[in-house]
VOKE-585265 format. One record per residue (C-alpha): residue number from 0; residue in three letters; x, y, z; chain. Coordinates in steps of 0.1 Angstrom, whole numbers, always signed. Example, Ala and Ser with C-alpha at 12.3 -4.5 7.8 and 13.67 -1.06 7.14 Angstrom:
2
- 0, ALA, +123, -45, +78, A
- 1, SER, +137, -11, +71, A
***
This chain:
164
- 0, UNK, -215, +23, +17, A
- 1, UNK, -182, +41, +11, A
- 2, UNK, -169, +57, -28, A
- 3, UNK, -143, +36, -35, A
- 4, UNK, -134, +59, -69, A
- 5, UNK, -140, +89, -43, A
- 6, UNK, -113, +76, -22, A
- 7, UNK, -89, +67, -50, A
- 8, UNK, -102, +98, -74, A
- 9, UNK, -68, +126, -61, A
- 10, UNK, -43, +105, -67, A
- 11, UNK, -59, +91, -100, A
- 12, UNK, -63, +123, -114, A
- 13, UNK, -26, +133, -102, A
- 14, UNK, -13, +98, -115, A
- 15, UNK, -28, +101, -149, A
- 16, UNK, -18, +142, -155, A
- 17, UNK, +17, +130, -147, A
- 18, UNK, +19, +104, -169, A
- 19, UNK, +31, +81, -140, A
- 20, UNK, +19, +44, -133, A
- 21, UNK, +18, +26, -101, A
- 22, UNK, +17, -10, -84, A
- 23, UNK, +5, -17, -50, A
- 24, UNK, +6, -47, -24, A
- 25, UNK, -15, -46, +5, A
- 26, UNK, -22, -72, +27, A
- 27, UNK, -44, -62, +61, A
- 28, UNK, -62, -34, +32, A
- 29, UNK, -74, -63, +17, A
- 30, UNK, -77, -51, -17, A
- 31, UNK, -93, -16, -9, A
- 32, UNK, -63, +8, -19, A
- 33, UNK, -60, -11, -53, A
- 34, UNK, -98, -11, -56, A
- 35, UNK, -103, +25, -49, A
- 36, UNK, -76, +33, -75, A
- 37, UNK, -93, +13, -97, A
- 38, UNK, -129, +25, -95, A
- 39, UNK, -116, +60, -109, A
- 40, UNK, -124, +60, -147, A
- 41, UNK, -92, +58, -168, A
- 42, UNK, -73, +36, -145, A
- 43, UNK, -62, +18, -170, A
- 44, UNK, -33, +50, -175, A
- 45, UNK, -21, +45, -147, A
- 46, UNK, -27, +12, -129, A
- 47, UNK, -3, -16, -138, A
- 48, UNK, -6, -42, -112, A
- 49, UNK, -18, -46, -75, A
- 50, UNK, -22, -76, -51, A
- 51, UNK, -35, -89, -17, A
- 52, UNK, +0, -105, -1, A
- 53, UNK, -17, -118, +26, A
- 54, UNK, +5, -149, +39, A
- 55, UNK, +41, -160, +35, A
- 56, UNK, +33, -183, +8, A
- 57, UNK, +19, -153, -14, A
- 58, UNK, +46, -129, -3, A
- 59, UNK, +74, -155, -17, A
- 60, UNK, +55, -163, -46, A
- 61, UNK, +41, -131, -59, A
- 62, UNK, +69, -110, -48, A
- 63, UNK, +106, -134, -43, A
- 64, UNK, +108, -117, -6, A
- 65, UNK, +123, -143, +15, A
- 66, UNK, +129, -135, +47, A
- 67, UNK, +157, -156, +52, A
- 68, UNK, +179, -132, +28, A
- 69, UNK, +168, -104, +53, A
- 70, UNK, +177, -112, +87, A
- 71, UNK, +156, -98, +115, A
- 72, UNK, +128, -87, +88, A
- 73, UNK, +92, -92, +96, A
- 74, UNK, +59, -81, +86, A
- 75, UNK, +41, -56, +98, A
- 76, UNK, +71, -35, +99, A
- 77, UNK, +82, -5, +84, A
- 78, UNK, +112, -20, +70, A
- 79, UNK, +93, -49, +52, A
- 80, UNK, +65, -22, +42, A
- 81, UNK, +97, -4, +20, A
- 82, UNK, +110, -35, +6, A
- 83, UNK, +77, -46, -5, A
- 84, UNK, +69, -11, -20, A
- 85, UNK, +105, -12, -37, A
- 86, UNK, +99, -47, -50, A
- 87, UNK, +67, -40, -64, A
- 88, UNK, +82, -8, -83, A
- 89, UNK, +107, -30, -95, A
- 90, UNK, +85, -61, -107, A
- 91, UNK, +64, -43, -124, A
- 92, UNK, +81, -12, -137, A
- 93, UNK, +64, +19, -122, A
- 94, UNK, +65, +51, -114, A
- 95, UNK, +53, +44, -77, A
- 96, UNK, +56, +12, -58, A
- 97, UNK, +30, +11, -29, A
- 98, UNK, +27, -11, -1, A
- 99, UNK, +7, -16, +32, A
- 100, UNK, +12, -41, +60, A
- 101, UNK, -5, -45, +93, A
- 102, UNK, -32, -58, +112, A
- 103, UNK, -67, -48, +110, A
- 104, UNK, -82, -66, +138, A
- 105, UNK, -101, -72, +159, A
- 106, UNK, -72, -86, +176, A
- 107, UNK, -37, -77, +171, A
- 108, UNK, -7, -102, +152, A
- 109, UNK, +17, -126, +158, A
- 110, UNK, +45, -99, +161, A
- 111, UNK, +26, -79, +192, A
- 112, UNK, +10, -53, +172, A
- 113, UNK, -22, -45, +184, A
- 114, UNK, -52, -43, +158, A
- 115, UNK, -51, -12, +139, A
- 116, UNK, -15, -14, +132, A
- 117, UNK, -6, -10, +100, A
- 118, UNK, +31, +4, +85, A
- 119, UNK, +21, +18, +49, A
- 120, UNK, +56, +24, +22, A
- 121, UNK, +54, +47, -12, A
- 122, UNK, +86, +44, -31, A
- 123, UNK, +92, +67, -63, A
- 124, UNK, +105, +97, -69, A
- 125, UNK, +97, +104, -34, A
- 126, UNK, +97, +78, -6, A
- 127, UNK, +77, +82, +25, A
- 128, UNK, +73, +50, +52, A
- 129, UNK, +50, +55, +80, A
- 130, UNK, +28, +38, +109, A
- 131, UNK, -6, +37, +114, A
- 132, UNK, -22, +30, +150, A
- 133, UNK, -59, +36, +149, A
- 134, UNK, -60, +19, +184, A
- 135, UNK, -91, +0, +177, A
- 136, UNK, -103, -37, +171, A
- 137, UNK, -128, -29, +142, A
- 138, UNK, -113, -51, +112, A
- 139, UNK, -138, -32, +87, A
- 140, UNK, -136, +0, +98, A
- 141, UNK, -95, -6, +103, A
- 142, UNK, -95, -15, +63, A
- 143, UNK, -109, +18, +52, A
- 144, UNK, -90, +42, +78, A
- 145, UNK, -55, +22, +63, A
- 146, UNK, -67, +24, +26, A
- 147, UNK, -75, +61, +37, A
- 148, UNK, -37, +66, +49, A
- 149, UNK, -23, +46, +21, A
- 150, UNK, -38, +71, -7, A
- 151, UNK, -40, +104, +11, A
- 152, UNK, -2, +101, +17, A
- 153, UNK, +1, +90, -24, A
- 154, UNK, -18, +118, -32, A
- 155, UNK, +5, +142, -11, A
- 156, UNK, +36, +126, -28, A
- 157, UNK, +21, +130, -58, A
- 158, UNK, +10, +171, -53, A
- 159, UNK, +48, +176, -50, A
- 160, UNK, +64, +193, -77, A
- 161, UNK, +82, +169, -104, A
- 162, UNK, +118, +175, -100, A
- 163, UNK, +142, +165, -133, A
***
């Protein structure tokens, strides 16, 4: 069994010394990266809100993202991964707005992304937007490896120096 608080304990401890607060959306994660935050003890500094947008229907309620008023957008997609990141920062008034988006398997999406595609967004006082192939059709092992991605890169963002 994997450490979830091992996982999420860096960019706890980094969160928490600088005073900053954080909101995360996930949806092929499943609930991992906002667990793994969450099983480090004092969370409660730092963690303000995090959800599983798993389907339209929760991305339009949980978040106001409608497609529509983005032509060409689409999961799974680096460009959707940024807006949701931004949107979450915004909801919920944090520091960091974090955000993953992909499929974890064992076969790939609607979109043509093969399983273990994933495009994971930090937006804050640094913004980074990446993708993630693992190239394999493992859904649980495809969870941990993007909750892996999502929280190392946060905890790189975070090791960078605070500019005023």
């Amino acid at each position: 069994m994997r450490d979830l608080g091992g996982l999420g304990e860096a960019a706890g401890r980094l969160l928490t010394a600088r005073g900053e607060t954080i909101a995360v959306a996930e949806s092929s994660a499943g609930g991992l990266i906002s667990a793994s935050l969450l099983a480090v003890p004092g969370a409660s500094a730092y963690f303000v809100a995090g959800g599983v947008i798993y389907t339209h229907k929760a991305r339009e309620i949980f978040t106001d993202i409608v497609f529509e008023q983005h032509p060409g957008m689409r999961s799974s997609s680096e460009p959707y991964a940024a807006l949701l990141a931004e949107t979450m920062r915004r909801k919920m008034d944090t520091t960091w707005g974090l955000a993953e988006t992909g499929a974890s398997g064992p076969r790939g999406n609607r979109y043509g992304d093969a399983a273990g595609h994933t495009c994971i967004a930090l937006c804050g006082p640094t913004t980074r937007v990446f993708t993630l192939e693992t190239g394999e059709g493992n859904r649980e092992a495809n969870m941990w490896r993007f909750t892996e991605a999502a929280l190392n890169a946060l905890a790189a963002a975070l090791e960078q120096p605070v500019t005023a």
